[in-house]
N, C-alpha and C positions, 0 to 999 in steps of 0.2 A: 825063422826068417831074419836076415840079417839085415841092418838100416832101414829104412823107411818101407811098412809097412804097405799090404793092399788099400788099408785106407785111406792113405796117406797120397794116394793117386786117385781113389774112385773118386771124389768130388770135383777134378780136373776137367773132367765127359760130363758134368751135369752141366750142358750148355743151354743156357736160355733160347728160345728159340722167338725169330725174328719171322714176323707174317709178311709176305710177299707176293706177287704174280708172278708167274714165268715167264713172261715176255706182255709188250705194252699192245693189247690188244686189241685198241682203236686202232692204233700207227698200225695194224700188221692189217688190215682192213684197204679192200684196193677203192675203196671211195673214201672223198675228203671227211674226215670226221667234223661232229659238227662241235657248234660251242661245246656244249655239255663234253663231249668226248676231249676236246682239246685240254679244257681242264682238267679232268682225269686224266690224260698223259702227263700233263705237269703235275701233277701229284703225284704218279707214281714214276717219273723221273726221277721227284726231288727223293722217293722213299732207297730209289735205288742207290741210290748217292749215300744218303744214310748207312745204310748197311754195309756200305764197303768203306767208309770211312769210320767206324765202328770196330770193323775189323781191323783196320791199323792202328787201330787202340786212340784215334782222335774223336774222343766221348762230346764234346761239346757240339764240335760240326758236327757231328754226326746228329747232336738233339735239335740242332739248328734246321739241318733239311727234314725233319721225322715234324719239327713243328711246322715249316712249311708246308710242308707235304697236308699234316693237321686242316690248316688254317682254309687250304681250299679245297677241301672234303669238306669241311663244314659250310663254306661258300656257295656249294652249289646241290647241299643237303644231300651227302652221300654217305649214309649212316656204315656201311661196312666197308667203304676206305677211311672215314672216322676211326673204327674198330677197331682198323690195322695198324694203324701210327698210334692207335692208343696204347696198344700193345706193344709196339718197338719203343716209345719212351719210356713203357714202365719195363724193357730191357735195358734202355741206357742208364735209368735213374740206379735200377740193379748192379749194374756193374761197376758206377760210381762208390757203391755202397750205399745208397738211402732207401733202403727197402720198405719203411715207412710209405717213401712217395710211391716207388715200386709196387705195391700191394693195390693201393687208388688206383692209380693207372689202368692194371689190368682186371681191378675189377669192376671198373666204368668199359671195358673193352669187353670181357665178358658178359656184363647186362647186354651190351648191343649187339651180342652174337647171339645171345639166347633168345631175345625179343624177336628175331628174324630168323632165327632157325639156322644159322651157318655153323652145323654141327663140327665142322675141321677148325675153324676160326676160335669155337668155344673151346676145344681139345688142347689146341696149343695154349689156350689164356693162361686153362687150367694146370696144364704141365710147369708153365713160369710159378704160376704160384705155388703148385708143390717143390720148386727149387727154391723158393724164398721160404718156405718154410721147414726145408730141410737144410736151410740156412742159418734159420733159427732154431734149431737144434729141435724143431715139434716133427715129429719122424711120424706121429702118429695121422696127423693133418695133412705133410707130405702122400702119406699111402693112398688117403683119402680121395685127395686132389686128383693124383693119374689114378685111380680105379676110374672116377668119372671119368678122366678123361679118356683112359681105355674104351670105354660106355660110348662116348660119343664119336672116337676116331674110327671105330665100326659102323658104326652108324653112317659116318659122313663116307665112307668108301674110298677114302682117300688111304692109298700104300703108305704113302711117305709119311703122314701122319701117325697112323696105328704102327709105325716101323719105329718111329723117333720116341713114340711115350709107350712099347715095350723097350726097348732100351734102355729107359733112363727108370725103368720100374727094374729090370733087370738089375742096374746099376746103385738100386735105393736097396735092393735086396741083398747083393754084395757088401755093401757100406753096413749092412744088418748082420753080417758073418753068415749068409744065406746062400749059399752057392746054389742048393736042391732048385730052391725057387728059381734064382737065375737062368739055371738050366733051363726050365720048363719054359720060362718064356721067354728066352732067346729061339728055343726053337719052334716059338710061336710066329716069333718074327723073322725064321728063316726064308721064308719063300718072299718075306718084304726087302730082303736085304740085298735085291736087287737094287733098289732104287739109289741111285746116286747120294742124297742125301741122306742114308740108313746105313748103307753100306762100312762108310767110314765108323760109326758108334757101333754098330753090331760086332764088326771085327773086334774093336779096344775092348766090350766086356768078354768075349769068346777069350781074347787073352788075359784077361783077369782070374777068368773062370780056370782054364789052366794052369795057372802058377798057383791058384788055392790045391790044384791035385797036383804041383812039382813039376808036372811037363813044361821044362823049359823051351824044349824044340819048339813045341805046338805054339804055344805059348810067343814065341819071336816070328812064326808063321803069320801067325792071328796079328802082331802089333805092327809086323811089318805091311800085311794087306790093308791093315786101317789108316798106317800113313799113307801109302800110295791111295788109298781114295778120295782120303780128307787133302790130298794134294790137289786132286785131280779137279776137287769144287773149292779149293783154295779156303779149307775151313783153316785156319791159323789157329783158334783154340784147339780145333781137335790134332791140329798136328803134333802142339806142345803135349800134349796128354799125350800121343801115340810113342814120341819119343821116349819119354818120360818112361814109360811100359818096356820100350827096348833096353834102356840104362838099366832099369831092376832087373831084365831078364839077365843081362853080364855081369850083374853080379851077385847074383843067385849063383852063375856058375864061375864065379872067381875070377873072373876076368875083368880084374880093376878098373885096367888102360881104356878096354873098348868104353868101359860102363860110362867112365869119365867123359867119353867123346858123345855119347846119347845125351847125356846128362846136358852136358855144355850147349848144345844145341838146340835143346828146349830152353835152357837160360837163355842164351841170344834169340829166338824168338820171342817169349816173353817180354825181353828188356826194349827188345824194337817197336814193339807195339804196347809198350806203356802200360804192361801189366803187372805191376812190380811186386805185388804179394804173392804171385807164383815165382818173380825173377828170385825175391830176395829168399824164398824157401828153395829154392834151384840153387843157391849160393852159399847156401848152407850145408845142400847134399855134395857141394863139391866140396868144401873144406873139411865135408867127414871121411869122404871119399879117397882124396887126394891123402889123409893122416892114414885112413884102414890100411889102403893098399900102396901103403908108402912109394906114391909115384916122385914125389918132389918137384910138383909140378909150383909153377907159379900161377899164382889168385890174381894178382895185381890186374893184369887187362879184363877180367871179368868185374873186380873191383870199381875199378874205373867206370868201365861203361855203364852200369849202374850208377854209380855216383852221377855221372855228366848226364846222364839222364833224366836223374832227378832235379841237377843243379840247372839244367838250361829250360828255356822256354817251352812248351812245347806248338808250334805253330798251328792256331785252330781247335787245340785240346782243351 
């Protein structure tokens, strides 16, 4: 396999996963909500606000409404909107890199899912910490983590839960040179991969899976349905990773030009939202890229924008 390996992409789709509601469910109530509900909308206002400002890679605001969000869950003694913002800072502190704090976090968030039985709540805590510890290179504590949490995302009944932590078990079994295993339970999590948010990670290992057996076709099939979905829920990490999959599939089949144009496009995602240890290894796949397939492109505006990126402020980050 030529340049940057399968692995070298699987940890891209290991996305921490942010706890949330689907909609604000007092406000969706056709009588006035009372105190109590009013502040639980303003908390999970502020958490929604979090999580999209999170996703433009502005980590600070984004820890600033997750601890608002905190401060009046605890105000009004609401142990599993507690739970939930417990869990999303110890996704911001993760993504900062302080996996230290990261680790606290979620598992002050997971004590208060297990104390109350919110078996989806404790699934996801659990999946974050099998990411942080497959961060820390303990693969075996990683496996650990999502079996429970396989365990309990059955349990809780929840699709999109048992869809997201087979996935990402999928995806810890690939990063193991495991295809057999992925197999198996990708097509565990077939009939989950309806769900909007499953949909886009099911498809990115489906295309993993195939480029470990050569099928490039299947393979650009599979990466290309996983962008269009991760579009569709405006997941930005997973788009970077889906693109990322289409680059190696062209040039797997020798098609420098196209590869470069995948490539570049998960680099300008990344570098927009302030993820710079994916931009700056995107910037390296183009300068190997650009010399293999001696395009004679210029680096300089990729260069650049990185640089000014790093060199300016960033507003709220």
């Amino acid at each position: 396999m030529r340049g940057a390996s399968l692995r070298t992409f699987s940890t891209a789709y290991t996305l921490p996963f942010l706890l949330c509601l689907l909609g604000l469910l007092v406000l969706g109530c056709a009588r006035r909500p009372d105190a109590f509900g009013r502040q639980v909308n303003r908390a999970m206002e502020s958490s929604f606000q979090g999580q999209e400002l999170l996703s433009e890679g502005k980590d600070r605001r984004a820890e600033k409404a997750f601890t608002k969000s905190l401060e009046i869950n605890r105000s009004i003694d609401n142990p599993v909107g507690t739970a939930r913002q417990l869990n999303n800072l110890g996704v911001v502190a993760m993504t900062r890199g302080d996996l230290a704090e990261a680790k606290k976090l979620l598992q002050q968030a997971l004590f208060i899912n297990q104390e109350f039985g919110d078996a989806a709540g404790a699934a996801i805590n659990l999946a974050n910490l099998a990411t942080l510890a497959q961060k820390n290179k303990n693969i075996p504590q990683a496996e650990s983590y999502l079996q429970e949490a396989r365990n309990l995302a059955r349990q809780s009944g929840s699709a999109k839960v048992r869809g997201q932590v087979l996935c990402q078990m999928a995806g810890l079994a690939l990063d193991q040179q495991d295809p057999a295993t992925a197999a198996v339970l990708l097509e565990e999590a077939r009939p989950l991969a309806r769900e909007l948010e499953v949909k886009g990670s099911w498809n990115y290992q489906q295309g993993r899976i195939f480029l470990t057996r050569g099928d490039t076709v299947k393979a650009m099939s599979a990466f290309q349905d996983a962008l269009a979905a991760d579009r569709h829920i405006l997941n930005r990490l997973g788009m970077g990773a889906d693109l990322q999959g289409l680059g190696q599939v062209w040039e797997e089949q020798g098609d420098f030009s196209r590869s470069f144009l995948y490539y570049s496009r998960a680099f300008e995602l990344y570098a927009v939202t302030n993820n710079r240890e994916k931009a700056l290894f995107l910037l390296d796949t183009l300068r190997r890229l650009n010399k293999t397939g001696r395009l004679g492109l210029s680096l300089k505006p990729y260069e650049k924008q990185l640089a000014d990126s790093e060199a300016a402020p960033v507003p709220g980050k």
